[in-house]
N, C-alpha and C positions, 0 to 999 in steps of 0.2 A: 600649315599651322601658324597659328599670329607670332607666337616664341620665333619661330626660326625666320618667320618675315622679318620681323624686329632687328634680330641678329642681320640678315643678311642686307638690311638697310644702313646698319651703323658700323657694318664690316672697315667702307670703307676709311674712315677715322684712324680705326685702330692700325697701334703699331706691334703689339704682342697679345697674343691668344693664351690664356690660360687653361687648357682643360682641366676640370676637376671631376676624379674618379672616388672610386668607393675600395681601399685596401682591401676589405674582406671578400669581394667578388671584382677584380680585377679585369678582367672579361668580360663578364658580364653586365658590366658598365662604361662599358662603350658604346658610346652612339653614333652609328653608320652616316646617321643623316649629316653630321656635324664635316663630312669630308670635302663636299663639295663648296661648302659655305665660308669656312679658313682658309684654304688650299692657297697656297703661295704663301701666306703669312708666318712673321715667327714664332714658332707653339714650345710651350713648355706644357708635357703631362704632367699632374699631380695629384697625386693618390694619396686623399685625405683619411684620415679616420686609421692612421696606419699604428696607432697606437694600441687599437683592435684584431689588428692582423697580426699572424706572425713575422717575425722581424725575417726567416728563413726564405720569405718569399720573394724579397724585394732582388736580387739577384736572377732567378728565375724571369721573371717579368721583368726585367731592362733586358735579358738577353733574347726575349721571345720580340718585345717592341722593336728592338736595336736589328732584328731581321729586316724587317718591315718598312721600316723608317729613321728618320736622323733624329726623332726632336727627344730632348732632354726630358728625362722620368725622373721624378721627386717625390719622395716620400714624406710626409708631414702629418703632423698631431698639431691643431690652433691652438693646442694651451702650452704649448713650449715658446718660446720664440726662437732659441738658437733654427727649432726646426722650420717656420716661418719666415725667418733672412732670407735662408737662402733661396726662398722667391724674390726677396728683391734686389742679392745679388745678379741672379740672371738680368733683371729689367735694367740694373746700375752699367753691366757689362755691355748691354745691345746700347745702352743711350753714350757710351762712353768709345762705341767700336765707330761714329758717326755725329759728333756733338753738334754738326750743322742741319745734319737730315733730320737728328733728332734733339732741339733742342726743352723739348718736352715729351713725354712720353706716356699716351695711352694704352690701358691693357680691359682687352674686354676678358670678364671671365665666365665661362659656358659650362655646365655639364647638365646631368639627368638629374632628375630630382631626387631631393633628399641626401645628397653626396657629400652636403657640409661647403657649398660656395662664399654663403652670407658669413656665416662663420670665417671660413677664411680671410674674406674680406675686412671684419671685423680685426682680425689678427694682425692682418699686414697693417691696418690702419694704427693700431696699439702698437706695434712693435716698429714702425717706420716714423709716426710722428706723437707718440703718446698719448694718443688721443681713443676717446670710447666707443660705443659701437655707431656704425652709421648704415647698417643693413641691418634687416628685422632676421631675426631666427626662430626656427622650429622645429621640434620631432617628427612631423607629420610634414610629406612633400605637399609644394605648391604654396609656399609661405609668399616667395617672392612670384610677383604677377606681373609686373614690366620692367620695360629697362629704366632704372633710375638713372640722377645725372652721374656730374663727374663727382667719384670721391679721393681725395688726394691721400696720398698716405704715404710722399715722400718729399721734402723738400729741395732736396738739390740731389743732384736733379728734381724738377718735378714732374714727378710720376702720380698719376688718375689711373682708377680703376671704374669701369660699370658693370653692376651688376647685371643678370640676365634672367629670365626666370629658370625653372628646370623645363628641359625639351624630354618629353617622353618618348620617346618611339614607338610610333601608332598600334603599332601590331608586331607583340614578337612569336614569333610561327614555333620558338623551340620551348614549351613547357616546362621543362626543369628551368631553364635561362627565364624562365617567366613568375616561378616560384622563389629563384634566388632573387631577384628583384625586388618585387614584394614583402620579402623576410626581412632585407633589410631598411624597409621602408620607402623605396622609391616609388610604387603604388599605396592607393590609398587601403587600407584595412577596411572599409565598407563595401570595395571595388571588389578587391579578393576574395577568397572566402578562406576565412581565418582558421578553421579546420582543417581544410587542406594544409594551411603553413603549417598550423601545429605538429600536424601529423609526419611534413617532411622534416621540419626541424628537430624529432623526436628521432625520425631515421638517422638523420647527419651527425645527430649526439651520440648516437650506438654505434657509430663507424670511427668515431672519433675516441680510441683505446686510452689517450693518454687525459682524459676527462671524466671525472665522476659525477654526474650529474645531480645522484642519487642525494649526495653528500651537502653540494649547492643548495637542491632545493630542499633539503630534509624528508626525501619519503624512504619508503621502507627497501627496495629494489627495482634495477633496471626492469624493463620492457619494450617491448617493440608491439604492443597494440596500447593504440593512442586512445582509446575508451578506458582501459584499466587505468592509463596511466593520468588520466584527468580528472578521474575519480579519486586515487593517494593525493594528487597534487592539490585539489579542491578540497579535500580534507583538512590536508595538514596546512594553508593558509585559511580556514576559517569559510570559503567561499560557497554556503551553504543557502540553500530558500526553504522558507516555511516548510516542516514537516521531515527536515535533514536534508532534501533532495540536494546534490553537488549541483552548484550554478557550475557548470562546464563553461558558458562563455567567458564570467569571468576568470575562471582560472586559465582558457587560452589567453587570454589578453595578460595575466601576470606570466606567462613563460613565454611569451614572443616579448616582453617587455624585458625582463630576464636578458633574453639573447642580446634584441636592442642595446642595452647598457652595459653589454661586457660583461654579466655575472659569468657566464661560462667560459671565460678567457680569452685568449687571441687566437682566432678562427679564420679560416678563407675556406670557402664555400665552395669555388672554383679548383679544380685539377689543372693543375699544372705544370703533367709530365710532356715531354717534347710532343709524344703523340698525340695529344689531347687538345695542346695549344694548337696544334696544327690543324687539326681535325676543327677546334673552334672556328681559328678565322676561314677554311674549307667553306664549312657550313654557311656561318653567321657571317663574314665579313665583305666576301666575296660581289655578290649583289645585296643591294639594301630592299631592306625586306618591304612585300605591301602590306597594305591592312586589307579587311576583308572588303571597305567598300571601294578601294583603290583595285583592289584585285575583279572585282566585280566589273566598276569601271572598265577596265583591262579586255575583259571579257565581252563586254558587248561592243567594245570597238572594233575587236575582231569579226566577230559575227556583223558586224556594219558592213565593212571592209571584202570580207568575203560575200556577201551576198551583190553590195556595187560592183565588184569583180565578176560575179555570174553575169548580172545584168547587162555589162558593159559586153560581156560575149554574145551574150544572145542578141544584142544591137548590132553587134558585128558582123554575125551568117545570117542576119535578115537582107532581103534585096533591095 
């Protein structure tokens, strides 16, 4: 993918990795491919959009990471700045543990799309040197499309930031991990199909006890079939075509929009009880997963392979 070429060409410059994840699926925003590409460098994780998540989770997840790995977990909201510092404490700390190796200091910042990077960037550039935004932002992934230059957003030291675009991960094999994704934006809503989300974000809301939904959007009572429940919702916002019919599409698109902006509260989408964590990275983290034309590839390497292997026998008991 040209994303991770990019990255893995301008690796070598940088002196600190910022991941940026997504608080409401924690897990599920993680990208494998991103392992082999940093690997040695100094990483700080940062789990954006945490103003959306429950605040219950951030303990859970430093102690599932802190199995796994050393690097620093941070949690942040870009419209706070107290919460915003303290990324550029961490940058102040490495340039300051080293004022000769580092008498300036580059941070590349990488995650999945739609995880809120430009944004950040944005943030740390406003709260490091007062200044306004210098990365484009969007609701919809795939805003940022290459690596810009350096943007500085600290004086003294001085500290640069580049942006990077979102790297997706070609192919993810686990479905629900594929839905959570999605919902929160990190594929695109023409890619998906938006009924499916609807559908599962309608399940997640009924599992979810301490949320009334009913109330948020103003319909008459819960459900758990996503056809009744699109037809009260289409109602009661007006979202009708010629003759009454309930436009269904756009009332999916006002309740994944809903979810998007936080009407339903502080939510994580991801389970994470010890067993589940483990069972995650089990599954998902373990080998980095292929896509199907990668896995295809795969396949007839094999069958290459094994057939020059026959042939090379049959050359060999011929006289």
């Amino acid at each position: 993918m040209a994303g991770l070429r990019e990255m893995r060409d301008q690796m070598r410059t940088v002196d600190l990795v910022i991941e940026t994840r997504d608080a409401r699926i924690p897990l599920s925003s993680i990208n494998k491919q991103f392992e082999q590409i940093i690997k040695g460098k100094h990483r700080v994780i940062v789990y954006n959009k945490a103003d959306l998540a429950p605040i219950s989770i951030q303990n859970p997840v430093r102690e599932a990471l802190a199995k796994r790995n050393h690097h620093k977990v941070l949690f942040t909201n870009t419209n706070v700045n107290k919460s915003v510092r303290q990324i550029l404490d961490v940058a102040r700390e490495l340039s300051a543990s080293d004022p000769i190796r580092y008498p300036e200091l580059s941070i590349m910042v990488i995650g999945m799309p739609n995880v809120g990077k430009s944004s950040l960037i944005n943030a740390l550039r406003r709260t490091g040197i007062n200044r306004g935004k210098a990365a484009n932002t969007g609701a919809k992934p795939g805003v940022t499309r290459a690596l810009s230059s350096r943007i500085r957003v600290l004086e003294s030291p001085p500290i640069y930031l580049v942006d990077t675009p979102g790297v997706m991960i070609p192919y993810i094999p686990d479905p629900i991990v594929a839905l959570k994704v999605a919902l929160t934006g990190g594929i695109k809503d023409n890619i998906a199909d938006e009924n499916v989300l609807a559908d599962y974000l309608l399940f997640r809301l009924n599992r979810f006890t301490h949320i009334d939904y009913c109330s948020i959007l103003g319909i008459s009572q819960p459900t758990d079939d996503i056809s009744e429940f699109l037809q009260m919702l289409g109602r009661k916002i007006g979202a009708l075509r010629q003759g009454g019919e309930t436009d269904t599409d756009k009332a999916i698109q006002f309740f994944l929009r809903a979810f998007r902006q936080g009407k339903f509260g502080q939510l994580c989408l991801d389970d994470l009880e010890p067993h589940a964590v483990d069972e995650f990275f089990k599954r998902s983290m373990e080998e980095a997963p292929l896509s199907k034309n990668q896995a295809q590839k795969a396949k007839r390497a094999a069958q290459r392979q094994r057939a020059l292997q026959k042939a090379q026998k049959r050359s060999s008991r011929s006289p």
